[in-house]
PAKEZA-799987 format. One record per residue (C-alpha): y, x, z. Coordinates in pm, whole numbers. Layout:
% residues N
Y, X, Z
...
% end
This chain:
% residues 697
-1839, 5860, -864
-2109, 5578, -894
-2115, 5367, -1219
-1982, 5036, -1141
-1890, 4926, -1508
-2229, 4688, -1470
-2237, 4580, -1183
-2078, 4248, -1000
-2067, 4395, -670
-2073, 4762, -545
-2397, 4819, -364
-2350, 4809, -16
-2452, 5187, 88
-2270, 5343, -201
-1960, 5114, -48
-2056, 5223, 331
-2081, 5646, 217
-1741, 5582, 64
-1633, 5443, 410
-1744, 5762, 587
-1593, 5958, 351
-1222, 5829, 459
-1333, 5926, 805
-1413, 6308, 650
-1044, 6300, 490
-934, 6201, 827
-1086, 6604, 923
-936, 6727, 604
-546, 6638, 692
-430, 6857, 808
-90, 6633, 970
-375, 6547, 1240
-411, 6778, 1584
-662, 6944, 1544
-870, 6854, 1820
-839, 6547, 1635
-993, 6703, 1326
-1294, 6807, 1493
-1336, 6445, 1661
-1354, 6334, 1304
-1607, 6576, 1165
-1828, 6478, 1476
-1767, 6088, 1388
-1874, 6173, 1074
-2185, 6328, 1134
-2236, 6060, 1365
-2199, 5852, 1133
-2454, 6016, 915
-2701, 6036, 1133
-2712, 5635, 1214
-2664, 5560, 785
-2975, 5796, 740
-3186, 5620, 1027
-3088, 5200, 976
-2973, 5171, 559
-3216, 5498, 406
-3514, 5414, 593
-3426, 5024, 525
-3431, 5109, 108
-3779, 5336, 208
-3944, 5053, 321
-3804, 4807, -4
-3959, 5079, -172
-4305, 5107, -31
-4315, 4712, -26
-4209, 4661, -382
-4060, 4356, -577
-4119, 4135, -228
-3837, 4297, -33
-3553, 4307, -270
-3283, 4193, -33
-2925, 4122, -52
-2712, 4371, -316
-3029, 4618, -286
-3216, 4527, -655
-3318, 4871, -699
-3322, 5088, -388
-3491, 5386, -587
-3174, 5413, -829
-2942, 5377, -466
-3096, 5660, -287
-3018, 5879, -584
-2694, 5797, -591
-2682, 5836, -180
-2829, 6189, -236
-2593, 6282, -428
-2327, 6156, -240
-2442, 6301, 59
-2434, 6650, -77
-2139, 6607, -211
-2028, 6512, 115
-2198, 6760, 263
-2041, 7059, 56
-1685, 6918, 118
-1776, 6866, 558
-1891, 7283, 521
-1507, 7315, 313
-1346, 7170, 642
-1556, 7306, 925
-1482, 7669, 769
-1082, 7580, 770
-1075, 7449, 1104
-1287, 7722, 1230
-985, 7953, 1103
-744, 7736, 1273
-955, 7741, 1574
-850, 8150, 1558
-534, 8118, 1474
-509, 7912, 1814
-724, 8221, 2013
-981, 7949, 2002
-1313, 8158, 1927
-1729, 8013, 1890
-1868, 8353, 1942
-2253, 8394, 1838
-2460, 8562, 2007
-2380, 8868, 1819
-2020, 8863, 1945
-2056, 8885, 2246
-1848, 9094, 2443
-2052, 9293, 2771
-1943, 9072, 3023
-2011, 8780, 2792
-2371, 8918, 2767
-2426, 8934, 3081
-2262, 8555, 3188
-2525, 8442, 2912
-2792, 8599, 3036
-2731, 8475, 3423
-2690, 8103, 3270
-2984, 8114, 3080
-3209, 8225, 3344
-3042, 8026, 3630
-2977, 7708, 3422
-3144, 7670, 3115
-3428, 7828, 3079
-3631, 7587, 3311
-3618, 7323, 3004
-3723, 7536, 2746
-4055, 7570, 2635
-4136, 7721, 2265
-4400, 7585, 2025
-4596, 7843, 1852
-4637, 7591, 1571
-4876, 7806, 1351
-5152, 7751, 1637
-5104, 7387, 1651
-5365, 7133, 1501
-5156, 6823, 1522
-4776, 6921, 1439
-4538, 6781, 1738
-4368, 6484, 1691
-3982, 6620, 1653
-3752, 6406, 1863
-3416, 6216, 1636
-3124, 6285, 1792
-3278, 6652, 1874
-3211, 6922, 1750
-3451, 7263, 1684
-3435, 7622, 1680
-3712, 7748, 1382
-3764, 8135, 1519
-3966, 8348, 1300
-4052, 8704, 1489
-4236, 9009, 1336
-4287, 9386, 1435
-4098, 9639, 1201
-4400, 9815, 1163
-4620, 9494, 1004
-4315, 9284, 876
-4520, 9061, 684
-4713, 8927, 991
-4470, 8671, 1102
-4512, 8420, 1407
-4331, 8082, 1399
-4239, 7876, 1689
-3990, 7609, 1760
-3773, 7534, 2083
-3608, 7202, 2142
-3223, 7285, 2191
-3206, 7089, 2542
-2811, 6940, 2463
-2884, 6636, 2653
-2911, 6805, 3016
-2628, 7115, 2935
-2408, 6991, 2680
-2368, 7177, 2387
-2070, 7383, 2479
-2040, 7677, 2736
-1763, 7834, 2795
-1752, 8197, 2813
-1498, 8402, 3057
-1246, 8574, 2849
-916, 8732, 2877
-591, 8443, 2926
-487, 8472, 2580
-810, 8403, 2444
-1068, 8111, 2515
-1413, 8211, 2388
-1712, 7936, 2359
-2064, 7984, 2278
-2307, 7695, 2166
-2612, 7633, 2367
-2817, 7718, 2054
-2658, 8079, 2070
-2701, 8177, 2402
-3082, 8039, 2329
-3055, 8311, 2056
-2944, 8568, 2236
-3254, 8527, 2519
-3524, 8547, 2260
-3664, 8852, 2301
-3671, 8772, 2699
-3862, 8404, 2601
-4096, 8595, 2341
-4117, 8903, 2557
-4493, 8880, 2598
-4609, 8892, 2192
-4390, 9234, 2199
-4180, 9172, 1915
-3890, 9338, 1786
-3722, 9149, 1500
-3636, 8789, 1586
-3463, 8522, 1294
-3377, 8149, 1425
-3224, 7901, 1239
-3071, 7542, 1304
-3267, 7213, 1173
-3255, 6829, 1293
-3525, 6549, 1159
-3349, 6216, 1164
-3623, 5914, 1176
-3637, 5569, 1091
-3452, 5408, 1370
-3546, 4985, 1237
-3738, 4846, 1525
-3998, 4567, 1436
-4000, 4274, 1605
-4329, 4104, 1553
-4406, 3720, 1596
-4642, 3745, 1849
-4534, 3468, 2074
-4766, 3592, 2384
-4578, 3884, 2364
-4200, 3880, 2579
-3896, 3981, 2416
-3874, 4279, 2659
-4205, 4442, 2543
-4122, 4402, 2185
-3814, 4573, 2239
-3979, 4804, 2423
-4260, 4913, 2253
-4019, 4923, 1949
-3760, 5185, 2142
-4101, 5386, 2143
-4168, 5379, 1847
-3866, 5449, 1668
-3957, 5798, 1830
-4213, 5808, 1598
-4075, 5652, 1334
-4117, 5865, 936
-3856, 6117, 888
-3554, 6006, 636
-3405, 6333, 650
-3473, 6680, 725
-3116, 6939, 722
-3172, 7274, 786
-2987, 7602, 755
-2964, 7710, 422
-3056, 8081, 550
-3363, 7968, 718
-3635, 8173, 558
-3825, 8029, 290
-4151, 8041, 407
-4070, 7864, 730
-3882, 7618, 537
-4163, 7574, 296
-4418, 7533, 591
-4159, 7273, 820
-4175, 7073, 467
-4513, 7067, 410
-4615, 6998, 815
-4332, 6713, 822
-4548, 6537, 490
-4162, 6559, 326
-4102, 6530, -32
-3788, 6637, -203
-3646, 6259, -252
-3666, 6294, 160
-3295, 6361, 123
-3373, 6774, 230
-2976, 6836, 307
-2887, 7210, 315
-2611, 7269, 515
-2458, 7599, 767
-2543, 7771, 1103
-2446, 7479, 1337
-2610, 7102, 1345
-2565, 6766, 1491
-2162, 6796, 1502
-2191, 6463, 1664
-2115, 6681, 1987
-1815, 6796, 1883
-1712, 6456, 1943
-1686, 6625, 2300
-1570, 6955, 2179
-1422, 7118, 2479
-1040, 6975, 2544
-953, 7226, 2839
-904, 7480, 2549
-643, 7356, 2359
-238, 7447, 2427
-134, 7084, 2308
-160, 6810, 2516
-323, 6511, 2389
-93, 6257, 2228
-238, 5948, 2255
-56, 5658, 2416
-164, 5507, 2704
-219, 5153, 2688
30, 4920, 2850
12, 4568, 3052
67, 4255, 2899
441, 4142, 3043
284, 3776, 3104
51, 3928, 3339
265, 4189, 3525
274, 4000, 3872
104, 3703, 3871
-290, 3609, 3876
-426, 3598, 3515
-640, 3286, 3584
-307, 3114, 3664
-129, 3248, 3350
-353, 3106, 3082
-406, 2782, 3297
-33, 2738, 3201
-46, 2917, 2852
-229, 3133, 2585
-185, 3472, 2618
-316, 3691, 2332
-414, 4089, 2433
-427, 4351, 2158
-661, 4614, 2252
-601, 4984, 2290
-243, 4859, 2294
-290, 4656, 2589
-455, 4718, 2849
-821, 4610, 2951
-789, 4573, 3284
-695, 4182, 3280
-1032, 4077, 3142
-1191, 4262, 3434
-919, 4089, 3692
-1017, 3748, 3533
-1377, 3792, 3619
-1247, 3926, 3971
-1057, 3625, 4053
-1317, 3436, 3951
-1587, 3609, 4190
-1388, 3549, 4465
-1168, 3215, 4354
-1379, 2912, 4616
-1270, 2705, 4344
-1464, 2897, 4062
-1797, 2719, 4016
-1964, 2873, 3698
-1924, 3187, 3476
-2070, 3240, 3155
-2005, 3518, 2884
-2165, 3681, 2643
-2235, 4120, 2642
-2319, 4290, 2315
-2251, 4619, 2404
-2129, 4717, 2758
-1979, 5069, 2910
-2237, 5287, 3102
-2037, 5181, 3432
-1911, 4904, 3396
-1646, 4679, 3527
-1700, 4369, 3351
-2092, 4369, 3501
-1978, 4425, 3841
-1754, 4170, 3859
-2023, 3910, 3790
-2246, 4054, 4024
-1977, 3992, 4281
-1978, 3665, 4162
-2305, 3575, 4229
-2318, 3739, 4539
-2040, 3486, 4607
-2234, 3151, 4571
-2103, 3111, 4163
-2362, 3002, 3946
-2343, 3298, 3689
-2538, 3300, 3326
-2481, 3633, 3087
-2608, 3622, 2755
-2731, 3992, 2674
-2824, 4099, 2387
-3116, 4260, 2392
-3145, 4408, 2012
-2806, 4522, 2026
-2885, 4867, 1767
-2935, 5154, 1978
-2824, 4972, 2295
-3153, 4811, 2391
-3282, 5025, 2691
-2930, 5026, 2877
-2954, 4643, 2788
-3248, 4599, 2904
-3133, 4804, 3228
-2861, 4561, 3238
-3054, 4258, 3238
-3292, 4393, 3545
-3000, 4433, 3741
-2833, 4097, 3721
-3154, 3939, 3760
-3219, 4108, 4106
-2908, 3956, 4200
-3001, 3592, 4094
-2772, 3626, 3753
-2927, 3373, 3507
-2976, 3629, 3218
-3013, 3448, 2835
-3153, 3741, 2565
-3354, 3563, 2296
-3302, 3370, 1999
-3544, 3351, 1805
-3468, 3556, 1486
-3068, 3616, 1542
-2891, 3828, 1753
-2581, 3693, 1945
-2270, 3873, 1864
-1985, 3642, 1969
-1775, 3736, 2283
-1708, 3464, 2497
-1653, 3398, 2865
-1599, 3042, 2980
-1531, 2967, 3384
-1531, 2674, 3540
-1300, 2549, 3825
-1253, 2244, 4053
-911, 2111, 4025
-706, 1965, 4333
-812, 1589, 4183
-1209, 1722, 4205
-1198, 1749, 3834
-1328, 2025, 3636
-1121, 2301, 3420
-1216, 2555, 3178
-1088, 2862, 3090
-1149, 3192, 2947
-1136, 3407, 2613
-1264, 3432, 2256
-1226, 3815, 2125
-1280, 3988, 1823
-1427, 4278, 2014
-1704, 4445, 2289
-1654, 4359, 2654
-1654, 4770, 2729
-1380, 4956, 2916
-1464, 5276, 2741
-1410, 5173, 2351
-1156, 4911, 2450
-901, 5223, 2494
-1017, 5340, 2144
-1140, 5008, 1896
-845, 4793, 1761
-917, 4432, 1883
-772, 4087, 2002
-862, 3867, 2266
-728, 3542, 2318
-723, 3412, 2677
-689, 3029, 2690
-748, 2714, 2858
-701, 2500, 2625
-969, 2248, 2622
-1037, 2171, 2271
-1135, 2543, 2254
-1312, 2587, 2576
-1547, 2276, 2487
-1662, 2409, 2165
-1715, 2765, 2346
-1898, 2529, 2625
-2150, 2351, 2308
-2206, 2737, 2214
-2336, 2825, 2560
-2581, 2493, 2550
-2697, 2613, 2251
-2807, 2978, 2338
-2945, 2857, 2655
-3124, 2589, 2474
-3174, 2742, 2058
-3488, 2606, 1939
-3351, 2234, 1991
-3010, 2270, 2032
-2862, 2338, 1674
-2663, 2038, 1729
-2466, 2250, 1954
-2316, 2402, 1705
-2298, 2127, 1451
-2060, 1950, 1702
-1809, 2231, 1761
-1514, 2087, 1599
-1265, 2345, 1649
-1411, 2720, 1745
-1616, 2793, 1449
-1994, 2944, 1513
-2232, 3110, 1304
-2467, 3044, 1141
-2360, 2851, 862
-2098, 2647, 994
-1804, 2940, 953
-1891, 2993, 596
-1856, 2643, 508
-1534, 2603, 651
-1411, 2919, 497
-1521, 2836, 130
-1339, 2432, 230
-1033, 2668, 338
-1016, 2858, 47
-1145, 2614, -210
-775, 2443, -65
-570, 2769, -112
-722, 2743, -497
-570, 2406, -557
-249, 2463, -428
-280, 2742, -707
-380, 2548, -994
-57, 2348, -905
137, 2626, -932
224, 2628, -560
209, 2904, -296
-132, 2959, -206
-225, 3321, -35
-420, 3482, 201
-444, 3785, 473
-843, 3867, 551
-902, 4142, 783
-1249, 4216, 902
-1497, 4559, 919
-1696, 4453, 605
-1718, 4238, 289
-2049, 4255, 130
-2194, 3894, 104
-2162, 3805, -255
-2125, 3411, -250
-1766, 3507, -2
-1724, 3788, -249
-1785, 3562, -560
-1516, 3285, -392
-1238, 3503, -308
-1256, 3664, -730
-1215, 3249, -797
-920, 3260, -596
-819, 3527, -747
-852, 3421, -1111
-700, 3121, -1013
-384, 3294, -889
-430, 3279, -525
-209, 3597, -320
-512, 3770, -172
-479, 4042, 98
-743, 4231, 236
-750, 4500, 551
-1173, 4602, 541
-1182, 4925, 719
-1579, 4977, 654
-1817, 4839, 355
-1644, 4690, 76
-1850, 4549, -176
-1619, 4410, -404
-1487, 4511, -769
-1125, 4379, -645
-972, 4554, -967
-1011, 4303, -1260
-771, 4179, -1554
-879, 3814, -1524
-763, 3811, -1203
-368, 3582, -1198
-245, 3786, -929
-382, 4120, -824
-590, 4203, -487
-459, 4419, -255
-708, 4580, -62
-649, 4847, 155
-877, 5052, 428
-714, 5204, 766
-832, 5444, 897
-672, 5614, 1154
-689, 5744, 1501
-796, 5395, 1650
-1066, 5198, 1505
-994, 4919, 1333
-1242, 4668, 1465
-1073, 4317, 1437
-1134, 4021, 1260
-824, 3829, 1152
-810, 3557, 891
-481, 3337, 773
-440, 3113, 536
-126, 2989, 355
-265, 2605, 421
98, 2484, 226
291, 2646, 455
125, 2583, 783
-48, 2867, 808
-399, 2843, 995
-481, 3142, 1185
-840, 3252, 1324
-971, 3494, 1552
-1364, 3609, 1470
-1665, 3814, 1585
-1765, 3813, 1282
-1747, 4029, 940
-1808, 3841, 575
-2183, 3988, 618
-2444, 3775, 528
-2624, 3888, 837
-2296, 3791, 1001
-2254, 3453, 828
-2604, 3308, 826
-2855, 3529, 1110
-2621, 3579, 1440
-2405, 3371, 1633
-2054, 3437, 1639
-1792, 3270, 1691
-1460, 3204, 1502
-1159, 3078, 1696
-809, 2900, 1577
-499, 3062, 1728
-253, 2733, 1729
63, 2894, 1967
305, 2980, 1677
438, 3268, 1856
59, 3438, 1896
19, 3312, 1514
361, 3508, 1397
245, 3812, 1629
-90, 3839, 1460
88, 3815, 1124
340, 4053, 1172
62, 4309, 1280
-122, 4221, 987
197, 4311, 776
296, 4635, 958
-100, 4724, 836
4, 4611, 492
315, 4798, 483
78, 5113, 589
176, 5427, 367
52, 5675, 568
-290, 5589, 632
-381, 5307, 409
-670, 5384, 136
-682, 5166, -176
-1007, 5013, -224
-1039, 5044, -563
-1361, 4961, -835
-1427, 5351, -822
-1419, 5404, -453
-1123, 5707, -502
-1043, 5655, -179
-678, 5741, -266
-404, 5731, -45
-156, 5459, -46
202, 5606, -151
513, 5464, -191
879, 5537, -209
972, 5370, 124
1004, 5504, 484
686, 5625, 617
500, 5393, 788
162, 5445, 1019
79, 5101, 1080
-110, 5185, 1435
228, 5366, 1563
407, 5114, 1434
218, 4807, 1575
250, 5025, 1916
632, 4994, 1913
653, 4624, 1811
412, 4549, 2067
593, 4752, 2317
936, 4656, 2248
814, 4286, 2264
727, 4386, 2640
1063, 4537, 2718
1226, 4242, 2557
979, 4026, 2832
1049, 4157, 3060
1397, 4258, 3037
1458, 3838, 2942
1205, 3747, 3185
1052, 3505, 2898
687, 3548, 2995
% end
């Protein structure tokens, strides 16, 4: 448990490995499936892997620079990646705990990983036929001891270590290393087996099991190979070399993050010593290079895809549903009557992508712009402006280019609208652009112009739309879709056109302008307090770390504001204090959606004001990208975002408290059992029968 006693704030890594351990408990429960469980363990690792090669390299470099680069809630990195090391192996030691148990209910389902030791004759002989007709093409050993200049090992990758002798000279060993190609075969094979049983083997195993057929030409007869994985420092550098385009700098940086130092090196803790010793010393590791110990297998970010065709149960997950005001009519005629308000994976998708449709093909439809942060790898949203363009509307995407580990398909992106005559937008200078917005513009019958579109709280992807908790808020309300038209001006015009965004009176942006308006907001909620009035609020968002918000909301709190948080991720805040008049609840979901939405209300003396946001209560969110905060002013979208916000409140199944210590303990309480994202399912749905049945939409 990390000593907090001292500090103001909990450090913001310490806060984030906290985070990802909820996501390990969600592996330990065992009330979830248990395909389920392994998903978990393989969003962990995930997880891992991305914490080790952004936030550890990040407190590296503070380190190497010294006193200049102490940055926000980071005043001494040294004393934070002790404290991350030994979380991590804590962490570590308790992820080994639940792979072992779920490896036993694996069996007790006649679900079996065989080794290449198990292997069954037939089994031997499958493995053998796959590895020479498939794989072996793409594998190509390094005999490292003969090697001047030690390879550069790929991130992401990860390595067989094989160390081969001859019994009769056992202390002549060889070492070489073979890239475990995962990318082109996946990492699972399935092996034929009887129809009770369903047997897999792991490409690293049946690599295993042909090395005396790859080594066959030194004549060995002993063979050992164990599992290791280098994760690098994935921060790309943007330098401010003006003659150089944004598209080489983000190119030359994608190359060389490949090269970037190693943050972590986890091995098999059976490896042999010497080869471990020699990896160590070749890699220029020390042991403050977080050296992580762990079993056999690696990377369980694949079992993310762990083989569903195996398991009995079906999967459970609910299929998302259409919004009843959108059943049978066009969606760009709906919300040029009304707001409609989508809650994503509840809803589904689809009617952003018809929007954009009727759009490309509307005569009417003059202009579409919208923003993409991250997009799916085929996907809808793209086409449909294509179409546009290829339909005579003038068409402008903002991309972002430095979108973290989304730059090349970005960039892939942004070739492809441009052969099509898409006006692409991708730099401003020193912020990326994280808002989603889409704004279209349409003739009316009188020659004059409408607007109309959506604000959301989340990606414009198909694929994590089915899987990220989010709300979008389709409108054409014109108040709105100005201020979303100033935000456009100003990303096609940044360097001059800050006034943009100074003249938005109702959406919100970032930088700057959201944070004002949230201290004003909650600077009101404070006097109502000191009058002894009602004064509260609900904040829901991914992550509170930026300590002036932080420092605001304990005012609030001391002055006997109602506060309410929902942060899923980093939580920065010592919400437990005596001082404060009324206590914080804060409370973390996680569950088997991800809670991705940013929802704010405030009691505002009983009117409440309600906003929609992009962005977290970051300071890189705040102050370096441009989001965009929007009002929600129907009162019957207003009472359905609070109701959801109080089914997640009323969570008691899987709601964390968020406590000074980071427990992560459970929230319990005497009442019925409620899961808020089941329940939130139902109240949405039953709102659509009721629709429907009444015909109200």
């Amino acid at each position: 448990m990390p000593e907090t006693s001292k500090r103001r704030t909990i450090a913001r890594d310490i806060s984030w490995l906290s985070f990802n351990a909820r996501v390990l408990q969600e592996a330990a429960d065992p009330t979830v499936p248990l395909r389920e469980r392994i998903r978990f363990l393989g969003i962990f690792s995930n997880n891992m892997d991305e914490f080790f090669r952004v936030r550890v390299a990040t407190l590296k470099r503070m380190i190497q620079l010294g006193s200049k680069a102490r940055m926000h809630l980071e005043n001494n990195p040294q004393q934070i990646i002790d404290e991350i090391q030994m979380m991590v192996l804590n962490q570590q030691g308790e992820f080994n705990r639940i792979w072992e148990e779920l490896l036993a209910e694996l069996n007790k389902q006649k679900i079996y990983l065989r080794n290449e030791k198990e292997l069954s004759p037939a089994q031997q002989q499958f493995v053998r036929n796959y590895y020479e007709e498939e794989v072996s093409a793409d594998i190509i050993p390094l005999m490292i001891e003969n090697i001047p200049a030690f390879p550069m090992l790929r991130d992401k990758s990860i390595y067989l270590a094989v160390v081969m002798w001859k019994k009769e000279n056992a202390f002549r060993k060889k070492y070489a290393l073979i890239e475990i190609p995962s990318r082109i075969y996946g990492r699972f094979k399935i092996l034929p087996s009887t129809r009770e049983e369903h047997d897999i083997i792991l490409l690293e195993d049946v690599i295993r099991f042909n090395l005396p057929d790859i080594f066959s030409y030194f004549g060995y007869d002993h063979y050992q190979s164990h599992i290791f994985k280098v994760t690098r420092d994935a921060e790309i550098d943007l330098d401010d070399d003006l003659s150089t385009s944004i598209i080489q700098k983000i190119e030359k940086g994608v190359k060389n993050r490949r090269k970037g130092k190693p943050v972590r090196f986890v091995y098999d803790k059976e490896m042999d010593p010497g080869l471990l010793e020699y990896l160590v010393m070749r890699l220029n590791l020390a042991r403050r290079d977080n050296l992580i110990p762990g079993g056999r297998i690696h990377n369980f970010r694949h079992f993310m895809d762990f083989p569903d065709e195996v398991f009995k149960e079906k999967k459970h997950r609910n299929r998302p549903f259409d919004h009843p005001g959108l059943t049978d009519r066009r969606v760009s005629d709906v919300i040029l009557e009304k707001d409609v308000l989508l809650h994503f994976p509840y809803h589904s998708f689809l009617p952003l992508v018809d929007l954009l449709r009727e759009a490309a093909i509307d005569p009417d439809v003059t202009l579409i712009k919208i923003t993409c942060y991250r997009l799916a790898q085929q996907s809808k949203i793209i086409n449909a402006l294509i179409n546009a363009k290829r339909n005579g509307k003038e068409v402008v995407v903002m991309i972002e280019l430095r979108a973290r580990f989304e730059e090349e398909a970005n960039i892939e992106w942004k070739n492809r609208l441009e052969e099509e005559g898409v006006k692409v937008l991708m730099e401003i200078p020193h912020m990326k652009v994280h808002s989603k917005l889409c704004l279209i513009r349409k003739r009316a019958k009188d020659n004059s112009n409408l607007q109309y579109g959506f604000v959301s709280t989340g990606n414009l992807n198909e694929k994590t739309a089915k899987i990220y908790g989010d709300h979008c808020l389709l409108t054409s309300n014109q108040k709105i879709m100005a201020d979303v038209n100033r935000i456009f001006h100003f990303l096609e015009q940044p360097r001059a056109g800050l006034h943009f965004l100074r003249d938005c009176r109702y959406v919100l942006p970032s930088p700057h302008f959201v944070k004002k308006e949230m201290i004003r907001l909650i600077d009101e909620e404070i006097k109502q307090a000191k009058k002894k009035k009602p004064a509260s609020m609900i904040l829901k968002m991914n992550s509170l770390s930026d300590e002036t918000m932080i420092a605001k909301l304990e005012e609030a709190a001391r002055a006997g504001v109602q506060i309410k948080l929902i942060v899923r991720g980093i939580f920065c805040m010592l919400s437990e204090n005596k001082k404060h008049l009324k206590p914080i609840r804060a409370i973390s979901i996680i569950d088997e959606y991800l809670e991705h939405a940013r929802v704010w209300v405030f009691h505002n003396k009983g009117k409440e004001k309600v906003y929609l946001s992009s962005a977290d209560w970051m300071l890189r969110n705040l102050e370096h990208r441009v989001e965009a905060t929007c009002p929600v002013w129907n009162n019957e979208l207003k009472q359905e975002l609070i109701d959801i916000l109080n089914i997640q409140l009323e969570d008691n199944v899987k709601a964390r408290w968020l406590d000074n210590d980071l427990n992560n303990e459970y929230v319990r309480t005497s009442k019925k059992k409620i899961r808020s994202q089941v329940e939130t399912y139902h109240y949405l749905y039953k709102k659509t029968l009721t629709q429907l049945e009444t015909g109200s939409h």
